[in-house]
N, C-alpha and C positions, 0 to 999 in steps of 0.2 A: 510890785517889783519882783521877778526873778532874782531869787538869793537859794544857793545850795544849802538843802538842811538836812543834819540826818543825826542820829541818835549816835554818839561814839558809845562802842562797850570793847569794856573789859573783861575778861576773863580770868579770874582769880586763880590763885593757884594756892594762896592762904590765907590767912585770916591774922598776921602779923606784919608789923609793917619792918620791913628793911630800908636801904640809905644803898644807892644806887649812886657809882658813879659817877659824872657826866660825861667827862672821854678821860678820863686819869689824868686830868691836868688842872691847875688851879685855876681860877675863872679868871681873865683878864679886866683889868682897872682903867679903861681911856683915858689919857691925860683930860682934865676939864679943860671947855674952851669955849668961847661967847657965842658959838654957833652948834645949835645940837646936833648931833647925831644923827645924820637920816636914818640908818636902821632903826634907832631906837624910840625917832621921834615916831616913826610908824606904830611899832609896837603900844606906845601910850595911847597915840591916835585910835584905835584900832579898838583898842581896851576899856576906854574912856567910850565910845561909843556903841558895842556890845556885847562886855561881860554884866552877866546876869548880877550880880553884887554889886557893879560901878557906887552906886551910892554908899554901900559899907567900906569906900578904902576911902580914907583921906586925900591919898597921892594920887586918885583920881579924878579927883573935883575937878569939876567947869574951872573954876577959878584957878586952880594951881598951873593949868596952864601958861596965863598969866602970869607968874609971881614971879621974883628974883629969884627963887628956888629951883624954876625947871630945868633951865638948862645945867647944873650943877647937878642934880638927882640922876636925870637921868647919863649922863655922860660919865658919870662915876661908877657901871656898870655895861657889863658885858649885854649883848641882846638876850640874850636868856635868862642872865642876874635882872635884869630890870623885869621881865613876864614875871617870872615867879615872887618877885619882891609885892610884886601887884595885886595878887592873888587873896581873895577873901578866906583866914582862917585855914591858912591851906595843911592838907591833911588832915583835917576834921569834917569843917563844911563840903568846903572843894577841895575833894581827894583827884579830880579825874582831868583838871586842866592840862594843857603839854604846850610845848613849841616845838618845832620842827626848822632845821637846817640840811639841805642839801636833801630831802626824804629820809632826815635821820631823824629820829628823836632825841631830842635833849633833855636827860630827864633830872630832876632835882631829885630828893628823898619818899618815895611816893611807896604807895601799896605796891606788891613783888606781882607780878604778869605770870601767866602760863607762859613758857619757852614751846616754840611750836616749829623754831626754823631746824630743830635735828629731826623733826617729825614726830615727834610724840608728848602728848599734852597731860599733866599729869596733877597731882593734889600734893600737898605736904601735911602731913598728920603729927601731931608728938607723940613719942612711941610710952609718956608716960607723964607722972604729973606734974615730972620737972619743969617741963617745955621747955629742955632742952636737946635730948634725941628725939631723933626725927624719923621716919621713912617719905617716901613719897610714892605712892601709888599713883599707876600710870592709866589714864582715862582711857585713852587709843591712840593709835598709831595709826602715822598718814600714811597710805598704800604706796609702797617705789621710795617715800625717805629713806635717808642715812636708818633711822633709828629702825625702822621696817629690815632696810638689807639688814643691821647688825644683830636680828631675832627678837626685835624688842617685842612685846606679846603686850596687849590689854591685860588688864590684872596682874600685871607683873610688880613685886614692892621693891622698890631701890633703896640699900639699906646703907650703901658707900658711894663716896662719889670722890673722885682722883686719888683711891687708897684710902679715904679719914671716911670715919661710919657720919651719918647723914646727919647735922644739927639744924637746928633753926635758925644757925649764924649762916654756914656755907651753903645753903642749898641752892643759893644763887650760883655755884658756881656749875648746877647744869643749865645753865646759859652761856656759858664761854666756847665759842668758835669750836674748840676741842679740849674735849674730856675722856672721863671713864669711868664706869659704873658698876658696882658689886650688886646684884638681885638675891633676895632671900630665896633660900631652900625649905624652909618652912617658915610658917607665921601663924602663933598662938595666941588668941587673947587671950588673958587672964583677966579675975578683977581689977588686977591694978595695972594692967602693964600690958603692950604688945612684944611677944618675946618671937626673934626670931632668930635663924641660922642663915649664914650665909653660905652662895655655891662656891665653888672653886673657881673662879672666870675674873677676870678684869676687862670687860667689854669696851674697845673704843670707840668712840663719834667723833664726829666732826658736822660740824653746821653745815646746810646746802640753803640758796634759795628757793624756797617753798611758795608755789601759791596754790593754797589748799582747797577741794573743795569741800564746802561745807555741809553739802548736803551726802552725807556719811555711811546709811545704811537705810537699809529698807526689810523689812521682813511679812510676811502675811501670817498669820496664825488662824485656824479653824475651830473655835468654841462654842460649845451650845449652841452651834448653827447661825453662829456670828461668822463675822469676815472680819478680823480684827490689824489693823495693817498698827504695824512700829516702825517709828522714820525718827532716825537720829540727824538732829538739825545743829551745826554748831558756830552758823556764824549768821547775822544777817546779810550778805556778802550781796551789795546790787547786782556784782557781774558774772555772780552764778543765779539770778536767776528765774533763765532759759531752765538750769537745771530741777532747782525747786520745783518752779510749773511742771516738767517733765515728769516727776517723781509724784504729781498729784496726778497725772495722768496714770501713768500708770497702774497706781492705787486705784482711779477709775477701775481702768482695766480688768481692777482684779476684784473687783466688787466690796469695797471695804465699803464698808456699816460703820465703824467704830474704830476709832483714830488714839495711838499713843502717840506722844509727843514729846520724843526726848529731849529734850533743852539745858540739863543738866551742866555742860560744857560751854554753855553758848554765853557770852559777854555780850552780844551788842551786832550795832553795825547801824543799817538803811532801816529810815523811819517808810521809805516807799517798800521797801522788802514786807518789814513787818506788818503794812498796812495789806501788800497784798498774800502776804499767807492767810491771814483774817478772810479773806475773799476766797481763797483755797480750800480751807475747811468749810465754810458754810455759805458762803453767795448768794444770799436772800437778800442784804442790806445795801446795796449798790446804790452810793447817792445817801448813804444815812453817814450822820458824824461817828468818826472813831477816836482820834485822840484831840486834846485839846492844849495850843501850846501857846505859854506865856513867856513871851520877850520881856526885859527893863523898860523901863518908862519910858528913852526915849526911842522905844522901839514897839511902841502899843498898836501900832497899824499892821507889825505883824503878828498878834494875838489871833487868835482864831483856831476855828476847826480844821481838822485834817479828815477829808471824807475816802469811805472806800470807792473804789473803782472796781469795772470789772475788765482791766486792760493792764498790763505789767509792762514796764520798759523792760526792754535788754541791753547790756553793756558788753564795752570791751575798755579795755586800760589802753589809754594811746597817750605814749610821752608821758606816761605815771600820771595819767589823769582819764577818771572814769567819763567815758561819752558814750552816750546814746546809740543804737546801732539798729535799734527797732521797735517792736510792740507785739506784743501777743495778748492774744482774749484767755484771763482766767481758768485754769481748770478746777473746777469746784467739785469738791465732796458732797455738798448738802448735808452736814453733817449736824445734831442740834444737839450735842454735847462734845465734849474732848476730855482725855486725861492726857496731865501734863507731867514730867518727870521736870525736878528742879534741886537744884544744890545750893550751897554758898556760891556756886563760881557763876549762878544763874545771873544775869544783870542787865540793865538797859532795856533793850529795844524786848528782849527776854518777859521782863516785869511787866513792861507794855503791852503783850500778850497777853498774857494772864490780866491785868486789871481793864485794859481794855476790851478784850474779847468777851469777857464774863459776863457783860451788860448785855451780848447779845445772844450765847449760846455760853450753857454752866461750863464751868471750866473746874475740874476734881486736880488740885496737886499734891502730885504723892513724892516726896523728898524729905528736904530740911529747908532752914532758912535762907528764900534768896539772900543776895548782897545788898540791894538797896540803893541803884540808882536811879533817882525820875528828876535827871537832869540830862540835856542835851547841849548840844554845840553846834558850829557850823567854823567852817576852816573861814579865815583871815587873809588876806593876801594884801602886800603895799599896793594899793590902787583904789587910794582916796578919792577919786571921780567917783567910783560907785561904793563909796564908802565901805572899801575896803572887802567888797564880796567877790569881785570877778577876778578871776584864775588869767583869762584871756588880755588883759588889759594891766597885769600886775607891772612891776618895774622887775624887771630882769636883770638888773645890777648887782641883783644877789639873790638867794635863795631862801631866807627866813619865812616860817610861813604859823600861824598862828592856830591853836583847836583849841579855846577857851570855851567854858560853859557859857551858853548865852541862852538856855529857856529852860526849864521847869516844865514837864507833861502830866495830861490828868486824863482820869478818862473822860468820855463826852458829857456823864455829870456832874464833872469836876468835883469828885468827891477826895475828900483828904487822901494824901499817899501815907506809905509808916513814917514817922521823923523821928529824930536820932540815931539818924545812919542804919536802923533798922529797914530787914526788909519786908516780905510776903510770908507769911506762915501758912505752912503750907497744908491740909484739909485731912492728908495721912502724913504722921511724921514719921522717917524711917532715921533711925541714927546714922551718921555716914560708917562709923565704926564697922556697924554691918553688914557692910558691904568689903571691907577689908580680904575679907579671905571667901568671897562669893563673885569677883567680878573674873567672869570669861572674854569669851569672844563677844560680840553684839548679838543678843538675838537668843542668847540662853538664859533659860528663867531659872541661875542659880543669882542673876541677880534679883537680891529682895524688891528693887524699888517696880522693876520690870512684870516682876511674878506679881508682888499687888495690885497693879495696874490690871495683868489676865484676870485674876478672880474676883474684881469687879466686876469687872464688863461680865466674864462670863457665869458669877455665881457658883464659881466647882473651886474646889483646892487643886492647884497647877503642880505637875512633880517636875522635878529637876530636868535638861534635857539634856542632852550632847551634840547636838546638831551642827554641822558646821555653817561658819556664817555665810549668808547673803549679799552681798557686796553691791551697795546701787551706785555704780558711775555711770554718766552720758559721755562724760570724758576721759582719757589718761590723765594723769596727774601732771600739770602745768610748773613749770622749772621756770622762772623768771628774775631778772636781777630785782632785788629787794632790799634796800636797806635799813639794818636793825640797829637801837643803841640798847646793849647789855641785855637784851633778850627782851626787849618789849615789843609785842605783835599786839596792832591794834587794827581793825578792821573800820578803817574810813572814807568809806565810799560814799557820795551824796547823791540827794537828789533833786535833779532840773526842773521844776513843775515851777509853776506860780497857784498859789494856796488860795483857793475859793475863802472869801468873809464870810 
């Protein structure tokens, strides 16, 4: 069966959970009435057949369908009060389910997103042991964003936001459509404390639509007679990637030996992305199993492997849905090791990488601790004929549309993932603290996790550089209408293939 699957990720911005809006209005209550809901009756339909947990909810059972209870359950909630009522242990187990209305998301109280639509993706830190000030230090800035025109720099720390200094309460509010932001003039660590000053400036934004690409930076570097190439990768994005393959070309090009792999930023995205950067670095295994994915019970026929290929779809977004546009042959490194750079914000299709690549070529990460997702999804749609998976066939009556967890990934020896929401520990651990007052532009080794990566590979102690950065686009930066709720960017693009047993 042709079913769209692909790894949703997120990309973290902390490590606290906040209480997200939905649209600032109370959920609405349907009058009950002897006839369900079609929206709603969807959503259970939908749910009941595959969210990965269906067994751990009561209000899922085969049977309750049935009962004098259904039609009263579900009709005494809004489309989205019913998803999330449904949800197994949500915010603990399944932190990463959603629904979506009109391409908006609708989100209940969930872990706080990186904000990416002012253009610039960023961390929140406690400035002490209170945890309760804040800064938030800014990863990079999207080339041509708002946040790019207003000077926003990489390594810039944001110590205020609309005038109030930065907490762990408001930080969400750099996700509001428009704001303003105070940057520190200096910033000190102490033992106890990050101390900083702020400039003189109140910096505006305003949100634009952004469709970013992910494939961010490139640099080469020349050590001990290595070719050492650095590619900051931050999303697994299906419809960039024409560019990815581009970016392994060129690395061709330029004779790279010895691969870093920034992934630090990257949440998630295309299970077929990830499968073919695997095939980018090293291209030996064409036809050999790489990840291993497990549906619910009564979805055990789509169990199986995910094999590499040496052939990558291309895409384009038509009517906000990803389609197919061609095929290109693999550009491969032949590469038989990687370093990988990894954060907290590292997750998904990210951790797939790392636990699946490593079976076939060593994988060295130098960071902190990923986040700890080895669950996927696949988008929902009303269109019970194909149980719920075809886009093309959906009811157009309305626009609700479903991204529940529906499988669990291993790699091809299915060997345990972390549990208890732990993630990958990582092979060097670098504190993120210290990177605080070290992060430049892309491509300078004043950052630590970067520099340990060069004196690996090249065996020398690396000095600080000033270089200015390397900038790898195929494209301009792409402006398209996008709709966001309260700043959540999630990257869900899927993929078309029907899965080899």
């Amino acid at each position: 069966m042709d079913i769209k699957k692909y790894i949703a990720g997120f990309a973290l911005s902390t490590l606290v959970l906040v209480s997200c809006s939905r649209d600032n209005t109370p959920e609405s209550t349907p009058t009950p009435t002897t006839k369900a809901n079609e929206i709603n009756d969807f959503v259970w339909k939908a749910m009941n057949s595959w969210y990965y947990w269906q067994p751990n909810v009561p209000s899922l059972a085969d049977s309750f369908k049935n009962s004098a209870d259904y039609i009263p359950f579900i009709n005494s909630k809004s489309p989205d009060g019913l998803f999330y009522s449904l949800l197994y242990d949500y915010g603990n187990t399944d932190r990463f389910s959603w629904i979506e209305n009109k391409n908006t998301i609708v989100a209940a109280s969930r872990v706080a997103e990186v904000e990416k639509s002012s253009g610039f993706d960023y961390a929140v830190y406690p400035k002490d042991g209170t945890n309760t000030s804040a800064v938030a230090l800014v990863n990079y800035v999207v080339p041509g964003s708002p946040a790019a025109n207003a000077g926003i720099q990489r390594g810039d720390i944001i110590t205020k936001v609309n005038g109030n200094p930065l907490t762990l309460s408001n930080y969400s509010s750099l996700s509001q459509d428009q704001f303003s932001i105070t940057r520190a003039a200096t910033a000190v660590m102490t033992s106890t404390a990050l101390v900083t000053t702020d400039k003189v400036e109140n910096i505006s934004i305003t949100r634009a639509d952004i469709d970013e690409n992910p494939v961010a930076f490139y640099k080469k570097y020349s050590y001990s007679g290595k070719n050492i190439g650095y590619l900051v990768y931050n999303g697994f994005k299906s419809d960039y990637n024409d560019e990815l393959n581009a970016a392994f070309a060129t690395m061709k090009g330029d004779g790279i030996t010895e691969l870093i792999l920034d992934l630090r930023y990257n949440g998630g995205g295309s299970l077929e992305t990830a499968s073919a950067l695997a095939q980018m670095i090293n291209g030996s295994f064409t036809g050999q199993p790489y990840v291993y994915l497990d549906f619910n019970n009564k979805h055990n026929n789509e169990d199986g492997m995910e094999f590499l290929k040496n052939t990558v779809n291309t895409y384009n977004i038509i009517n906000g849905h990803p389609e197919v546009t061609g095929q290109q042959p693999v550009n491969s490194l032949n590469l038989t090791k990687i370093y990988v750079l990894v954060s907290f914000q590292t997750a998904s299709a990210s951790e797939l990488t790392v636990i699946s690549l490593n079976k076939y070529v060593p994988v060295t990460t130098i960071g902190n601790e990923t986040y700890g997702k080895f669950v996927g999804s696949i988008t929902l749609y009303d269109s019970p004929a194909s149980d719920y998976t075809s886009y093309s066939s959906r009811n157009t009556t309305h626009e609700w549309k479903l991204q529940p967890i529906t499988f669990s990934y291993y790699n091809k020896d299915r060997d345990s993932n972390p549990s208890g929401g732990r993630g990958i520990l990582p092979t060097y651990d670098v504190n993120p603290y210290k990177a605080i007052n070290n992060i430049k532009e892309f491509g300078n080794t004043s950052d630590p996790e970067l520099k340990k990566a060069l004196e690996l590979i090249s065996g020398q102690t690396i000095t600080k550089t000033a270089e200015s950065p390397v900038l790898y686009t195929n494209k301009n930066i792409r402006f398209q209408p996008r709709n966001e709720a309260n700043g959540l960017v999630i990257e869900d693009f899927e993929r078309f293939s029907k899965r080899k047993k």
